[in-house]
N, C-alpha and C positions, 0 to 999 in steps of 0.2 A: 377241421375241428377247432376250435377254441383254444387256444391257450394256456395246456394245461399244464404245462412244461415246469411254470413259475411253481404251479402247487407243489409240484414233486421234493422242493429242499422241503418242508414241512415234514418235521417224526408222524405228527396225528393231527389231523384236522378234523376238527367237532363241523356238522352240516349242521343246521337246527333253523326252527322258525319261529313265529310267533307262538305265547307262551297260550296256552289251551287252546293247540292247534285245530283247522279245519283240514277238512280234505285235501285241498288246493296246495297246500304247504307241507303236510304229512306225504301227501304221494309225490311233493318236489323233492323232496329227503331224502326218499327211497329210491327216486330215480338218480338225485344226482351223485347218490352215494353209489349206486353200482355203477354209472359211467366212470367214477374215480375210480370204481375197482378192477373195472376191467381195463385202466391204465395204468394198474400195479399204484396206484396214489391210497396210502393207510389213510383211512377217515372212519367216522362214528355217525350215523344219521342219529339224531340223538331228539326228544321234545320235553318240554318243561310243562308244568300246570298237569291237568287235564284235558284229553281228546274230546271234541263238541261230539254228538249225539254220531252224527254220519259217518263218521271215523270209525269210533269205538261197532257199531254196526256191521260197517263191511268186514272189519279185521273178524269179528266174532261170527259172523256168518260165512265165509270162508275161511274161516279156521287158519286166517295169518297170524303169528307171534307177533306180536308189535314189537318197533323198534324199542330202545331203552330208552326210559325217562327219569326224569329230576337227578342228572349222576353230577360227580365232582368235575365244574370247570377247568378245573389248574391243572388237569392233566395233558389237556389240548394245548398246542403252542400258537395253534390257527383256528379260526374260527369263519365258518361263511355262511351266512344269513337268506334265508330263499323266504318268497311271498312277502315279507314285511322290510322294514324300513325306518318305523318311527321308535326311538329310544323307547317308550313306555310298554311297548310289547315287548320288548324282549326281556327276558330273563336277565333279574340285577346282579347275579352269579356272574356272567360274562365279561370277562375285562373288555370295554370296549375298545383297547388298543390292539386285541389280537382279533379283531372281528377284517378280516384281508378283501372279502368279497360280499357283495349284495347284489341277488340278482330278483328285481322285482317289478311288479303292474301297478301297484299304485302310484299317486302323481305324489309331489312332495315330499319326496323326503328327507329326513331331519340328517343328511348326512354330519353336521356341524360337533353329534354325538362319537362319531366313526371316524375319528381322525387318519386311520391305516391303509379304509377299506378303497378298494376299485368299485365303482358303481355302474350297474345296466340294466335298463329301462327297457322292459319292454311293454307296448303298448299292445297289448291282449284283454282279454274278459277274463284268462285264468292264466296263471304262469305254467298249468299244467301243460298247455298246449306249446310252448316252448321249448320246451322239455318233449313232446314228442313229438316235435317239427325237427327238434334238432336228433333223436333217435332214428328218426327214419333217413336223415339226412347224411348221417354218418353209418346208418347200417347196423347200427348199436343192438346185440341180443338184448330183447325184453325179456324178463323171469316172468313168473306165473305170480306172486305176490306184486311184482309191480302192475300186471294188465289188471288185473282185479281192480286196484286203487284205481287207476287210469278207466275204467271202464265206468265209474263211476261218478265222473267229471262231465 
């Protein structure tokens, strides 16, 4: 599995993605916050703005809670970044010296914003399927709120 060793001195780490998220980045959240769970690592899958159409959709047609949104940054001491990359998506709330990790599919990114973070590239069509290459890979239980999001990727 990955590295998750380093995460674990962190109190809370905020998960979060671009601000009025899509699919692709709401079901990274959810995925990569219960991998941290299930390695005992405290995190907040957390999203800013508003959910685009297909988001708010799936959650309300299967009858998911959404994760929380728009909360207090300052509470998190870590911050890691999934689907996006470029300073203007993310939320201005975020210090971007506590942003640790980005893990993303688009080319280019403005790391020059990110001065803290570890960055990884994967070259996909969706960062979902990362996330469950690396679930199946490791053997990882999926929940019923993540396949739902996943099923719709």
């Amino acid at each position: 599995m990955q590295d998750l060793s380093k995460l674990s001195k962190f109190k809370n780490i905020m998960i979060t993605t671009s601000k009025n998220p899509d699919m692709d980045g709401y079901a990274c959240c959810v995925a990569y916050s219960n991998m941290l769970n299930q390695q005992s690592i405290k995190n907040e899958p957390v999203f800013f703005g508003n959910l685009q159409p297909e988001p708010k959709y799936i959650l309300k047609k299967y009858k998911i809670k959404p994760i929380k949104s728009n909360i207090k940054t300052n509470n998190f001491d870590a911050v890691i970044l999934l689907d996006c990359s470029a300073d203007f998506v993310v939320n201005k709330t975020i210090d971007r010296r506590k942003i640790i990790q980005i893990i993303d599919h688009h080319k280019n990114p403005e790391l020059q914003y990110f001065p803290n973070t570890k960055f990884k590239y994967e070259k996909i069509g969706s960062l979902a399927t990362y996330f469950t290459e690396l679930y199946q890979k490791e053997n990882l239980k999926i929940d019923k709120k993540m396949q739902f999001c996943f099923m719709q990727l």
